[in-house]
C-alpha positions as CSV (number, residue, x, y, z in Angstrom):
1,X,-28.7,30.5,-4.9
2,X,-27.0,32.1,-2.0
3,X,-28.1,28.9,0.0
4,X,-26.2,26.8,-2.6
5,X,-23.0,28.7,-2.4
6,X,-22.7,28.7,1.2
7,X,-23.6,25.4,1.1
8,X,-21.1,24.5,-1.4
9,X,-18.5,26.4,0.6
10,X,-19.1,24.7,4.4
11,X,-18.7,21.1,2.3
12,X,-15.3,21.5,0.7
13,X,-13.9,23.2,4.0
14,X,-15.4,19.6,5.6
15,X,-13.7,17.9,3.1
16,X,-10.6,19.8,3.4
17,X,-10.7,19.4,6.8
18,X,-11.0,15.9,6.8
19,X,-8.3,15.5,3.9
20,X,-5.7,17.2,5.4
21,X,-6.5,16.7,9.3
22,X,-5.9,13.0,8.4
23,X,-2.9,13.2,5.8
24,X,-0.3,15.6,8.4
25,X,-1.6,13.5,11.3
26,X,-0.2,10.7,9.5
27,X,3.1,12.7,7.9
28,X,3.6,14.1,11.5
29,X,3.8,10.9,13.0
30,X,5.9,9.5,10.6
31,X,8.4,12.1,11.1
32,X,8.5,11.9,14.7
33,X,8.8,8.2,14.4
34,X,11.5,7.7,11.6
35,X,8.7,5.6,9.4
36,X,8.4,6.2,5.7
37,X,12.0,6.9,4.7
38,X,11.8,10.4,6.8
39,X,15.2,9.6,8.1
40,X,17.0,9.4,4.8
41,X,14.8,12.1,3.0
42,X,15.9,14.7,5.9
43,X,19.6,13.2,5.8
44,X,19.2,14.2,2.2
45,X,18.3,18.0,2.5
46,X,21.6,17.7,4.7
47,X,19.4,19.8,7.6
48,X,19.8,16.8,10.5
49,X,17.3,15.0,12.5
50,X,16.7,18.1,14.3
51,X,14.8,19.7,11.5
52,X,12.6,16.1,10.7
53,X,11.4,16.2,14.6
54,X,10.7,20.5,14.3
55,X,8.4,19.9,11.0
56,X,7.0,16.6,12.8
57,X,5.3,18.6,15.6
58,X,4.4,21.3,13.0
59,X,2.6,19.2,11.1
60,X,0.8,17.3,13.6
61,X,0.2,20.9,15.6
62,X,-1.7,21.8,12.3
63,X,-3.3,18.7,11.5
64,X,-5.0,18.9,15.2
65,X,-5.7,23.0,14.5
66,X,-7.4,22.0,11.2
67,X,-9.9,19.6,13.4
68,X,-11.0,22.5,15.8
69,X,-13.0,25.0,13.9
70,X,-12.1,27.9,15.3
71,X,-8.4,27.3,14.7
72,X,-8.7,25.8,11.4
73,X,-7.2,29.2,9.5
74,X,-4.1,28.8,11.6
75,X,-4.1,25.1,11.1
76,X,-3.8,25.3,7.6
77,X,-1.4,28.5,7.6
78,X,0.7,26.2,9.5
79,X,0.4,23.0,7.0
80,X,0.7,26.1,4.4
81,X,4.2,27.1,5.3
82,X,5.6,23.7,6.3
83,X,4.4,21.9,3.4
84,X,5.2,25.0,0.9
85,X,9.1,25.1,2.4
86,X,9.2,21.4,1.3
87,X,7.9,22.1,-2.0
88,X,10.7,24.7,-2.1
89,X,13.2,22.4,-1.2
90,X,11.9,19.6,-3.7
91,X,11.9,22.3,-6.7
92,X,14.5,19.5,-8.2
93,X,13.4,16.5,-7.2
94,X,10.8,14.2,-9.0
95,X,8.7,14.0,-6.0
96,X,7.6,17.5,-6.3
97,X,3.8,16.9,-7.1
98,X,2.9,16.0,-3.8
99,X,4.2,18.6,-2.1
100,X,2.7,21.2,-4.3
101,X,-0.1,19.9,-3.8
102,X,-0.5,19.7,-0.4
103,X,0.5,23.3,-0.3
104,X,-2.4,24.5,-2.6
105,X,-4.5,22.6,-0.3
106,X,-3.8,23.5,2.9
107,X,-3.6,27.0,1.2
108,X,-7.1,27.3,-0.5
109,X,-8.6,25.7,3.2
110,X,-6.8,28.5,5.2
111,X,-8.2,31.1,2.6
112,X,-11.9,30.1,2.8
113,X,-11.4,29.4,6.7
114,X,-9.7,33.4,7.2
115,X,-11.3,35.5,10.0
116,X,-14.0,37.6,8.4
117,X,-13.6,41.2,10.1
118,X,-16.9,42.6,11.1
119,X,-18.8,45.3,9.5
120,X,-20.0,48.1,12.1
């Protein structure tokens, strides 16, 4: 049983992994390169260009810290708070859903992924 829990566990970090590695590679580099309506969208929060080119890195910084497992935690911490301050910010917009979503994602892989302290 213990085998099957573990087991379970190691498969949705994978997934998670996977999932989210993938998705912020792709939101990071449409941010860095303008693609997707990022432009407008960041024009829209009234923040400047400035701010899409910050989360850009961010989010591709944590996309390529989710790969690594060792830095997977701070990966998704990372995804966490940039994706959760765009959830804030979309509190009343339509478009909320994806955002909050993301954010319970990359928050649920950061919380199975946390440093374990070790028992002396």
């Amino acid at each position: 049983m213990v085998e099957t829990a573990g087991r379970k566990r190691r498969i949705a970090i994978w997934v998670l992994r996977v999932f989210l590695g993938l998705a912020f590679s792709i939101i990071g580099v449409a941010k860095l390169t303008g693609a997707l309506n990022t432009v407008q969208t960041f024009e829209a929060f009234g923040w400047g260009q400035w701010f899409r080119y910050l989360t850009g890195v961010l989010d591709l910084a944590g996309a390529l810290l989710v790969f690594v497992p060792r830095w997977t935690h701070y990966g998704a911490l990372v995804l966490a708070c940039t994706v959760g301050l765009a959830t804030v910010l979309s509190l009343t917009r339509p478009d909320l859903w994806p955002a909050f979503a993301l954010t319970l994602l990359a928050a649920t892989l950061a919380w199975l992924t946390r440093p374990r302290r070790r028992q002396s």
